[in-house]
N, C-alpha and C positions, 0 to 999 in steps of 0.2 A: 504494500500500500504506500501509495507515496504519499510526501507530508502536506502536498494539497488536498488529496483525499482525503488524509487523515483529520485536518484541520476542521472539511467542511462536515464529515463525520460528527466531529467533537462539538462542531455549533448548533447540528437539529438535535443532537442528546440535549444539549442547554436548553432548547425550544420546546422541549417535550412537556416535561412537567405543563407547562403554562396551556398549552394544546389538548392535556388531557380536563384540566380544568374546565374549558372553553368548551369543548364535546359534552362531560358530564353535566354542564348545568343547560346545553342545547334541549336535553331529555325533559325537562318542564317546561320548557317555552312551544319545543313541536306539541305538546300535550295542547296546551293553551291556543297553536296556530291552528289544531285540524278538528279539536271540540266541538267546534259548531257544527260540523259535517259529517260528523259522525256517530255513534252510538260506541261508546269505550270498550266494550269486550269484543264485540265484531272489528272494531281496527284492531284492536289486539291481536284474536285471532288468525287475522290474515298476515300481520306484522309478525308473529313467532313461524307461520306455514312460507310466507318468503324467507324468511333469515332463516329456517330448516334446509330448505332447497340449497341455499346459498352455500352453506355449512358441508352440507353435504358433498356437493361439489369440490369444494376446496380439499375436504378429507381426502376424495377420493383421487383427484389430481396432484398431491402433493402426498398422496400414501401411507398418510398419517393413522397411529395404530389405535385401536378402539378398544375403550377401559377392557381390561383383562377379565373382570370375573363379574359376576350378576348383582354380587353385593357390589362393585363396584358403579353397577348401572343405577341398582335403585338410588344407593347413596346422591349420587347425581343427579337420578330423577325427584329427590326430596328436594334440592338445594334449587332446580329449574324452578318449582312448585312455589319456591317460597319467596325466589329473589325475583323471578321474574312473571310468574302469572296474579300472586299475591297481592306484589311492590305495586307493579305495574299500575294494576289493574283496582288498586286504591289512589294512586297519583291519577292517572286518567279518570276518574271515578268522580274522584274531589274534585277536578278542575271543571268537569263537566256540569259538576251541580254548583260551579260558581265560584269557586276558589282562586284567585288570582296565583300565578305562578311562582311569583315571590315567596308567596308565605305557603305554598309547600313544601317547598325546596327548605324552606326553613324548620320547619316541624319535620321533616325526615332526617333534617343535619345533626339532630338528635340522639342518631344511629349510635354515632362511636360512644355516646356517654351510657347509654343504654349497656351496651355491649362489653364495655368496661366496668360498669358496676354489676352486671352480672358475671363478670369471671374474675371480680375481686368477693366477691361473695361466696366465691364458687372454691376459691381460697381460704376463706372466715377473715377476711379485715378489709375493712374501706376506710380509708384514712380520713383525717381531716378537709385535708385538700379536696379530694372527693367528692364529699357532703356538698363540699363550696361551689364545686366544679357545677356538682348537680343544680343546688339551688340557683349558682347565676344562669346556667342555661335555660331553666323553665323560667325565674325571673326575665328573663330578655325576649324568651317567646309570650308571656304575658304582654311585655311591650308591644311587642307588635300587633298582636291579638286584640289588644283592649280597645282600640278604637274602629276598628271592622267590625264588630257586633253592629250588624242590623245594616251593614254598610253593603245594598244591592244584593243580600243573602251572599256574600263571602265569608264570610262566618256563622256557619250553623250547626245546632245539634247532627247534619246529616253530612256536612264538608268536617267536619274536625273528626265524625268519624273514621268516616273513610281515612282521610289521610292519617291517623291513628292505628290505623287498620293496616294503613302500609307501612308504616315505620316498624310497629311489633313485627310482619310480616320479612322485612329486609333485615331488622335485629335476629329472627329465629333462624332466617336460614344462613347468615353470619357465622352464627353461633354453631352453625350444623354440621358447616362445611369445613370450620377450623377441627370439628374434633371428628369427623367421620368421612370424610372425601380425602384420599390419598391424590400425591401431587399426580397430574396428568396434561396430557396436550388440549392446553384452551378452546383447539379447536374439536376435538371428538369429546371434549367436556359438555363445550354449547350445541353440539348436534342433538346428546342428551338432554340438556338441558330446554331445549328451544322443543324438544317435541315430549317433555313432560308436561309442560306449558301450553300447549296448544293439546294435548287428550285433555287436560283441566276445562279448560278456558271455550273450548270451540262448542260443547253442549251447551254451555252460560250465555255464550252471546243466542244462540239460538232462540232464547225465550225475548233480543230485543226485537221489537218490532219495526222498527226505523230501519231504512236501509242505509247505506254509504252515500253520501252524495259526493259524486266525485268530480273534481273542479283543480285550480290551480294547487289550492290551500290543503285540499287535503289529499292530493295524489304530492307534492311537495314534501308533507310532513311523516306520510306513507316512507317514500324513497329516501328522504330523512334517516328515518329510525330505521331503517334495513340496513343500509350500505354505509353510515357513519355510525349510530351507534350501535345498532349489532353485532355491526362488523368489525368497522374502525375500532369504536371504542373499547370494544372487550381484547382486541388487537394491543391495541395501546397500554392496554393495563397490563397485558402478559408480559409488553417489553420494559416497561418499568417496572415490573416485580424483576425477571430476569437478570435486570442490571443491577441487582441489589438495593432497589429506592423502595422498595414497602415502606418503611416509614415516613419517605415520604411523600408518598402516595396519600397515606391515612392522614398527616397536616396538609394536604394539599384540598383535601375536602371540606376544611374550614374556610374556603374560599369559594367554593359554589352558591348559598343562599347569597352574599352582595353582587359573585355575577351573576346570576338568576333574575334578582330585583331589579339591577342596572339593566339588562338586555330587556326586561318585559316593562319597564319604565321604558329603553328606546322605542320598542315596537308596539307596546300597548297603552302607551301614558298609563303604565301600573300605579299610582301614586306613591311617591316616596318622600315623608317628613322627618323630620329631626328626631321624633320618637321612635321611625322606625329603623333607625338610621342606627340610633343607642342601643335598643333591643337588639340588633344582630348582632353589634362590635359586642354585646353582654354574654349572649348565646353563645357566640364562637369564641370566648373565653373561655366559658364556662367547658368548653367542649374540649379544650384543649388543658384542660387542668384538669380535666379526669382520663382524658385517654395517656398523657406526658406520665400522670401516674401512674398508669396500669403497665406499662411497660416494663417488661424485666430488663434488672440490673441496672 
């Protein structure tokens, strides 16, 4: 490799981290861009049956080996169930029934601290830092929360579910994959994973009765979520674990809810005030003081 090659190598590793950031928080705003036109589990449905196909393909063209043993498939098949027809399909869910994309993204960025006080518990000690961690991040999502009650039904008993629904949802199958999924090729993982997710999810949408209206907005948001985050994105995260960045991959996602909020503030005049502005610098404190602690050594 010569040392130009080497050089421009060494500047899209720099660019990366920032690129996954930008992809991951794309996944609330295409929610938010193709809502109107859709009905959430039928895009779902066909969003896991393309990214299947695609998956597929890629295995097979690049001769990629398929989990070894059956425990290894269901394991797999749990973690598709949880992270992605669950996640998903409570993010799509809430936004559908009015939830602005911001403050999803927000209540799901919730994940690491969940996830942290459940495997320092899972130890017998949660420290002080902890407690703190926790109470500023629900304090900071109170922020944000408190003044969307009643604001155009983005805030309801039925959008706080759902997106509830999907944070527990992404925390359990976190949780599943750390202590029961052996390491394997990302990409015969999500072939698994993308067709657990569509046997769930494709009788569900069934019962909507809305069809797809397909248009710029939500054949856009369709091709979107297939070929960047499907593909790309679950791409991306394999090469940044690889290169040894898991950690920070995991602070990298304290930077999703403010680009989330800024991008659906560009494209949707999401509104953004000074209270909501405090509540997330609060949240993503809070989030980073409970998972910096769960860390070993």
């Amino acid at each position: 490799m010569t040392a130009a090659v080497a050089a421009r190598t060494a500047g899209w590793l720099r660019v990366l981290p920032g690129v996954f950031v930008l992809i991951w928080s794309t996944g609330f705003i295409v929610a938010r861009y193709g809502m109107p036109y859709a009905p959430p589990l039928k895009f779902l449905a066909l969003r896991y049956l393309l990214s299947l196909l695609c998956f597929a393909v890629w295995v097979g063209l690049a001769r990629v080996a398929l989990p070894a043993t059956r425990g290894q498939v269901g394991h797999l098949a749990v973690t598709g169930v949880l992270v992605n027809a669950g996640y998903l399909a409570g993010v799509w869910a809430a936004v559908h029934a009015g939830m602005g994309a911001g403050l999803v993204a927000l209540m799901v960025g919730l994940q690491p601290v969940l996830t942290g006080l459940w495997l320092s518990m899972r130890g017998g000690t949660i420290t002080r830092r902890q407690w703190a961690g926790l109470l500023l991040g629900f304090a900071g999502l109170v922020m944000v929360v408190s003044r969307k009650f009643g604001d155009s039904g983005e805030v309801s008993l039925l959008t706080m579910s759902l997106a509830l629904a999907a944070l527990v949802s992404i925390t359990a199958g976190t949780l599943y994959q750390k202590r029961f999924v052996a390491p394997c090729d990302v990409r015969s993982a999500s072939l698994v994973q993308f067709g657990a997710a569509l046997l769930v999810t494709a009788p569900l949408a069934l019962l909507e009765t809305a069809p797809i209206q397909w248009n710029l907005h939500s054949g856009g948001a369709m091709a979107w979520s297939v070929l960047v985050l499907s593909l790309g994105g679950s791409s991306l995260f394999y090469m940044l674990i690889q290169r040894g960045t898991a950690t920070a991959v995991t602070s990298l996602l304290y930077l999703v809810p403010p680009t989330t909020a800024l991008m659906a503030w560009l494209l949707f005049s999401e509104q953004i005030t000074a209270l909501t502005l405090i509540g997330t610098a609060v949240t993503a404190l809070g989030v980073g003081l409970v998972v910096r602690e769960s860390r070993p050594g």
